[in-house]
C-alpha positions as CSV (number, residue, x, y, z in Angstrom):
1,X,0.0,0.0,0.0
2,X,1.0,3.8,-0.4
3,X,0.6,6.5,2.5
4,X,-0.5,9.6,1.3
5,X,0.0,12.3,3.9
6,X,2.2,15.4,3.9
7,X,1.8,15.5,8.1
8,X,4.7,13.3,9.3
9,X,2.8,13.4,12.6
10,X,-0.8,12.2,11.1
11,X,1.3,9.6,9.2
12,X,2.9,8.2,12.4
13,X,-0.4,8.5,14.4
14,X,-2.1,6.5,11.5
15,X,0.2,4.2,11.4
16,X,0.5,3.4,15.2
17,X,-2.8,2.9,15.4
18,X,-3.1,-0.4,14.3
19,X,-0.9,-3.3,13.1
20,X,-1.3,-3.3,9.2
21,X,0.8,-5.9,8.6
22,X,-1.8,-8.4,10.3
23,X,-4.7,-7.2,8.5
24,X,-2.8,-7.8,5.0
25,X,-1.4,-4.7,3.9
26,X,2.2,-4.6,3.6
27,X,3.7,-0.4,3.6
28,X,5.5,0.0,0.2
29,X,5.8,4.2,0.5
30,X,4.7,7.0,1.7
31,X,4.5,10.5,-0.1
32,X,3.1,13.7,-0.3
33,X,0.1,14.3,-2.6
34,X,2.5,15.9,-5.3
35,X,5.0,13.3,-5.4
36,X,2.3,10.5,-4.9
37,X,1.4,11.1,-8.8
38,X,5.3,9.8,-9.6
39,X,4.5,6.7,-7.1
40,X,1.5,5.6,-8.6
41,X,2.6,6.0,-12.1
42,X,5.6,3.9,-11.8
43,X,4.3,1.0,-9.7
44,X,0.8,-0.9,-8.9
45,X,-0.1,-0.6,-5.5
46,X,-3.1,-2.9,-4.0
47,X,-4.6,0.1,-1.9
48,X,-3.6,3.7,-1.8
49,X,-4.7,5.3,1.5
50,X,-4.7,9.7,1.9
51,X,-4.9,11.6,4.1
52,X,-8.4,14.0,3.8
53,X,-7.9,16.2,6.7
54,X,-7.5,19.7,5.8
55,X,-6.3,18.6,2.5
56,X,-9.6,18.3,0.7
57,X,-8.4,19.9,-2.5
58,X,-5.3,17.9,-3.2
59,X,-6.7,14.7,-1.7
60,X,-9.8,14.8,-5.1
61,X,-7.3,15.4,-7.4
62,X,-5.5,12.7,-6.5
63,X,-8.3,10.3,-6.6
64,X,-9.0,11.8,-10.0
65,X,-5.7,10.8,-11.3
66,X,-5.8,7.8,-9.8
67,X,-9.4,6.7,-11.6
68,X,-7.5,8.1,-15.2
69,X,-5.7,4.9,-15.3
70,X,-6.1,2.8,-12.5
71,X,-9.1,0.9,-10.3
72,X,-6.5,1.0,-6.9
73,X,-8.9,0.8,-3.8
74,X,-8.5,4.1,-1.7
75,X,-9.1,5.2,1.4
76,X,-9.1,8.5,2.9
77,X,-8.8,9.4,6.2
78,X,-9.9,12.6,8.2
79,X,-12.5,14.1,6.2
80,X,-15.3,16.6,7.5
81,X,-18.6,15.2,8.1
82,X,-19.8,17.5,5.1
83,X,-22.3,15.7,3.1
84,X,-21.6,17.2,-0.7
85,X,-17.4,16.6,0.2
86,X,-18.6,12.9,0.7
87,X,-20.5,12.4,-2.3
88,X,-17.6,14.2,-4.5
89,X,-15.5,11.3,-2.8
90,X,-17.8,8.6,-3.6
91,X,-17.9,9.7,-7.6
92,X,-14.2,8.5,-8.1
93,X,-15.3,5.3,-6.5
94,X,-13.3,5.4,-3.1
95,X,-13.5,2.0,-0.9
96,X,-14.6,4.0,2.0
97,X,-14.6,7.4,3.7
98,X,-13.6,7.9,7.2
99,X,-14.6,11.1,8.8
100,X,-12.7,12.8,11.7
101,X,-12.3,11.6,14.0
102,X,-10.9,8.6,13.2
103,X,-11.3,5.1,15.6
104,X,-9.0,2.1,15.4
105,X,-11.9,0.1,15.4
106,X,-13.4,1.9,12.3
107,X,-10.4,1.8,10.6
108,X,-9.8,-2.0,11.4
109,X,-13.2,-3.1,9.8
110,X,-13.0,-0.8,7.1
111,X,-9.5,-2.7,5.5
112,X,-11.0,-6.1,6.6
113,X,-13.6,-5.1,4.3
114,X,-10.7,-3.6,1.7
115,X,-9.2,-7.0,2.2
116,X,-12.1,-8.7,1.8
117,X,-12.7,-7.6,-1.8
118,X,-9.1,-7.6,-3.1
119,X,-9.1,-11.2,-2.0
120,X,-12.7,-12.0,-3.7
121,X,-10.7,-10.3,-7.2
122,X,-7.6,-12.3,-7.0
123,X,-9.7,-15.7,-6.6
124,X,-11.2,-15.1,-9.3
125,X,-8.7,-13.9,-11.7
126,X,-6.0,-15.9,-10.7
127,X,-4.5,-17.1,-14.0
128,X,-3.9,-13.8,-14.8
129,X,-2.2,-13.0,-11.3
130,X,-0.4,-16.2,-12.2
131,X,1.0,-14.7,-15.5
132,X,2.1,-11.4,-13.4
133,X,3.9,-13.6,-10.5
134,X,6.0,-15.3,-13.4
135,X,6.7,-12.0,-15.0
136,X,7.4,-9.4,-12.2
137,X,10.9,-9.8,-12.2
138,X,11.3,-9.4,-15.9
139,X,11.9,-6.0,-17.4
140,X,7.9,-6.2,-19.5
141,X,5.7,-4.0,-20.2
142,X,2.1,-4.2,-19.1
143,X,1.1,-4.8,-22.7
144,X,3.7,-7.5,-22.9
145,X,1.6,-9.3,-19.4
146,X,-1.6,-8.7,-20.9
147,X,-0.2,-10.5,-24.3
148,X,1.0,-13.4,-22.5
149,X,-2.4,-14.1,-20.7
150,X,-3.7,-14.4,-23.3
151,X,-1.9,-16.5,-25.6
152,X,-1.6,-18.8,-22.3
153,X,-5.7,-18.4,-21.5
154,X,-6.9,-18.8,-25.0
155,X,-9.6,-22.0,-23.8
156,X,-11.1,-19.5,-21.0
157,X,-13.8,-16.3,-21.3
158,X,-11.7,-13.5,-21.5
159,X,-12.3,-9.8,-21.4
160,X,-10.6,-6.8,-21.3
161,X,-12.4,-5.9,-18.3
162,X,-11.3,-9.0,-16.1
163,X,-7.5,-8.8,-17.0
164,X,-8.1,-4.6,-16.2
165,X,-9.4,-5.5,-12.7
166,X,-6.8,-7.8,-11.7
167,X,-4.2,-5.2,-12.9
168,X,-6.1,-2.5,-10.9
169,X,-6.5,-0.6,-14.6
170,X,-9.1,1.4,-15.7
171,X,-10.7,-0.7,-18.7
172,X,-10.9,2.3,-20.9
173,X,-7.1,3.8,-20.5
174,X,-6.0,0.2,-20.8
175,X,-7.8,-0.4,-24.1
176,X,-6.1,2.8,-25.0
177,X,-2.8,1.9,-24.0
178,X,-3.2,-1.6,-25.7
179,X,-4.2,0.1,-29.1
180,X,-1.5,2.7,-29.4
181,X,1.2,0.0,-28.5
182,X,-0.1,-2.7,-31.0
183,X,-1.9,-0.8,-33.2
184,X,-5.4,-2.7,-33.3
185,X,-7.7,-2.6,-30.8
186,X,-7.8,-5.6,-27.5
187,X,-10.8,-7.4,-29.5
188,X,-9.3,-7.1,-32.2
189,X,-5.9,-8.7,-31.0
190,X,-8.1,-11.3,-29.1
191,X,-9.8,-12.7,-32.5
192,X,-6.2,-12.9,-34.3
193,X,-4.8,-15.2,-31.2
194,X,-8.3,-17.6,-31.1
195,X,-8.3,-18.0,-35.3
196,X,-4.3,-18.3,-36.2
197,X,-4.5,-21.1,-32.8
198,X,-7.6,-22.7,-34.2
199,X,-5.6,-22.1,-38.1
200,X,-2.4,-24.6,-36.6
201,X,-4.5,-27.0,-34.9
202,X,-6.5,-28.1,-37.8
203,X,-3.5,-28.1,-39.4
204,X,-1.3,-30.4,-37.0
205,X,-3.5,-32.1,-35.4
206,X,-6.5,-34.5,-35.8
207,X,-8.8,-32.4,-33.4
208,X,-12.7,-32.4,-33.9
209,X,-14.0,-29.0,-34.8
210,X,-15.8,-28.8,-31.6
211,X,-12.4,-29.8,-29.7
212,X,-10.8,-26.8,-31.6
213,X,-13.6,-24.2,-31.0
214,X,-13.6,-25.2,-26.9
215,X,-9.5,-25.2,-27.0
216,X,-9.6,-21.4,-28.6
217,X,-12.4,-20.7,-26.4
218,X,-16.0,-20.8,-27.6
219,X,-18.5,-22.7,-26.0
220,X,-20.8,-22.3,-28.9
221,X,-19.4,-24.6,-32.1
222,X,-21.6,-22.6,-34.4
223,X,-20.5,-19.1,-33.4
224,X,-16.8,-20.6,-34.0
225,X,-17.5,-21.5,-37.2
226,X,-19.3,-18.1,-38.0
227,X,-16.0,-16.4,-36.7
228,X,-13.4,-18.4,-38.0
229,X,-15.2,-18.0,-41.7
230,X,-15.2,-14.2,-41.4
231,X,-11.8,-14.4,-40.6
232,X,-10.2,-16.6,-43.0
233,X,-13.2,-16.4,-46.2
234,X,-13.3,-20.3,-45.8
235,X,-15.4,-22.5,-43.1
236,X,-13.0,-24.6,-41.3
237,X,-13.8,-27.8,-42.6
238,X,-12.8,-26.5,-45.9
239,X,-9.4,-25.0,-44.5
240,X,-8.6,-28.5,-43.4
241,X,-9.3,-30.0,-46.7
242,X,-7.0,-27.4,-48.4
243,X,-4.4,-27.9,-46.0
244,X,-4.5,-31.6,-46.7
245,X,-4.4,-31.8,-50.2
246,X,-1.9,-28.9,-50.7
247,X,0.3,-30.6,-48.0
């Protein structure tokens, strides 16, 4: 997680107040709001928690920037018991708001919940936290991790928005990214990986078409078929034949 608080002595008296370490969060840095920005663009943090007292200003616009590119949980800490400052709060989709003045006790149950959720996401998208555990200590790019799940996770449902939430990306700046890297949209990359797969296994392999569809992931033989022919101009029965006789 990432501290945000330009008050060494809120920071300290935050931080004393309960043992974060046994609730699950693990202190990576702490930072003012400026230099927070530099933080969070460089690395992927699991929660980012600020510090709202008298720093109402700075603390929004560094939940905006945060919801540009990224769904990090947040929390902030010390805010007025103002109803409108609340519901700003709430429209960048902050885990929770914790007015002034802060209890242990409040704070405890509020990162059990935090925890809670993170946990709930990770469960469920854990080949794709698989594919970032084997590449974290390799110098790739997030497009590069995103590539990789999915020429590893061709057989399973996947969406732009699953591989975006266990990144803790926003979808949208994501898709961006993804298009002005590869030049073709996530979709559109998504097809090309199912149909060239689906291409080499009729080609190498005795496979039933149905086999093929469910290894490149549809569920629905006949919506293969309707893709695959779109894609290539021929059905794939008729690939195979060509393949066959030509080889």
């Amino acid at each position: 997680m990432l501290i945000v608080d330009p008050d060494m002595h809120s920071r300290e008296q935050n931080m004393r107040m309960l043992d974060w370490n046994q609730l699950g969060f693990i202190l990576h840095a702490c930072a003012d709001h400026a230099h927070a920005v530099s933080f969070i663009e460089k690395q992927r943090f699991s929660l980012v928690v600020i510090n709202f007292k008298r720093f109402h200003d700075e603390g929004l616009q560094l939940c905006a920037h945060i919801r540009q590119t990224s769904r990090t949980a947040v929390l902030l800490l010390g805010g007025d018991h103002d109803f409108n400052l609340a519901r700003k709060a709430l429209t960048y989709h902050v885990s929770d708001y914790l007015a002034d003045p802060v209890h242990a006790s409040d704070l405890s149950a509020s990162l059990k919940t935090i925890k809670r959720q993170l946990d709930a996401e990770t469960a469920a998208l854990s080949p794709i936290h698989a594919v970032i555990q084997q590449n974290r200590h390799r110098p790739s790019s997030i497009i590069e991790t995103v590539k990789k799940y999915v020429q590893e996770e061709l057989h399973r449902n996947i969406t732009l928005k699953k591989i975006s939430d266990a990144l803790h990306f926003n979808c949208a700046y994501l898709g961006q990214k993804f298009k002005n890297e590869e030049k073709m949209s996530f979709n559109a990359y998504l097809l090309q990986q199912r149909m060239e797969k689906a291409k080499r296994l009729l080609e190498q392999t005795d496979m039933r078409i149905y086999e093929i569809a469910k290894e490149v992931g549809y569920t629905e033989t006949d919506w293969f078929y309707k893709k695959f022919k779109a894609y290539t101009g021929t059905s794939a029965n008729e690939y195979r034949k060509r393949i066959s006789i030509t080889a």
